[in-house]
N, C-alpha and C positions, 0 to 999 in steps of 0.2 A: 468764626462763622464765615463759611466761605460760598458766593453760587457762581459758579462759572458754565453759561451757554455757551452752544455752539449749535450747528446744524444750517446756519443762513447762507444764501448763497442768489446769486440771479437765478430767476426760472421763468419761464413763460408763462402767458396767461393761460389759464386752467391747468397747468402744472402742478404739483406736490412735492411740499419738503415736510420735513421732519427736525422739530427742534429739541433739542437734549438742555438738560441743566442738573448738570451734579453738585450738590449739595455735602458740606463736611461742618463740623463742628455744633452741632446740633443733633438734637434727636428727631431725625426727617419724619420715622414715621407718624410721630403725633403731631406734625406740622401740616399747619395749611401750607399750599404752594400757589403761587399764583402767576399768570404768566400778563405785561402789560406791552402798552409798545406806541411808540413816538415817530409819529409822521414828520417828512419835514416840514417846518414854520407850523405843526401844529401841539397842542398839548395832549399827553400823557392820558392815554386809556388803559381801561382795563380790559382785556381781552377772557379771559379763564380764569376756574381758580378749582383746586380740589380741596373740598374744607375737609376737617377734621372729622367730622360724621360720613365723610364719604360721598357727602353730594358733590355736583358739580355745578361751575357759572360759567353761560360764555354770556358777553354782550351781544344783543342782537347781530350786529352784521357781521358773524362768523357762525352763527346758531345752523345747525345742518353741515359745514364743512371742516371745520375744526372740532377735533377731537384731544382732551386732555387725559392722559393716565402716568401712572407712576409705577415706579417697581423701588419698594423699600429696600430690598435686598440689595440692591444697586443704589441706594440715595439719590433717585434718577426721577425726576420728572419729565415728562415729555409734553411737545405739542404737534400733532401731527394738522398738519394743514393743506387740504386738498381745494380743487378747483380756484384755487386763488387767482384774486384778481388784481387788476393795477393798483386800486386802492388798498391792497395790504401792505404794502409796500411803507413800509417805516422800520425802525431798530427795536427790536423785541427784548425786554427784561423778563427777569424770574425774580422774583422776590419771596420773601420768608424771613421772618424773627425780624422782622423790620431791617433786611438789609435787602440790598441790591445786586445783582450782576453787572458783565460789565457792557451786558447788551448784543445781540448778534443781528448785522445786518439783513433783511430779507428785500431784496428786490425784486418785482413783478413787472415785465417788459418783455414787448417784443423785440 
């Protein structure tokens, strides 16, 4: 079971990125995916998640700007993140089947 992100990168405030995470060794499409992410000096949120019935989680303080979807065809889940702000700014995981990525930076700054 493998999840490797990517997509982070600096961007400005009110900016948008786009984060990928491809998944192998598993059977993605009946997998929930979930996307978290670690501030520095702080603990471990959960940001998204697309369960298995097809609903979706975000935590409040991305609720309206973050958008999670996948494309099974691809074993690709996605998190597209708009208007972001300084406080997004932490290193983003993908999780599934109880494993981890290996996390992709996202900076927010002018």
């Amino acid at each position: 079971v493998q999840l490797v992100e990517s997509g982070g990168g600096l961007v400005q405030p009110g900016g948008s990125l786009r984060l990928s995470c491809a998944a192998s060794g598993f059977t993605f499409s009946s997998s929930a995916m979930r996307w978290a992410r670690q501030a520095p000096g702080k603990g471990l949120e959960w940001v998204s998640s697309f369960n298995r019935d097809g609903s979706t989680y975000y935590t409040d303080s991305v609720k309206g700007r973050f958008t999670i979807s996948r494309d099974n065809a691809k074993n690709t889940v996605y998190l597209q993140m708009n208007s972001l702000k300084p406080e997004d700014t932490a290193v983003y995981y993908c999780a599934a089947q109880g494993i981890w990525g290996q996390g992709t930076q996202v900076t927010v700054s002018s």
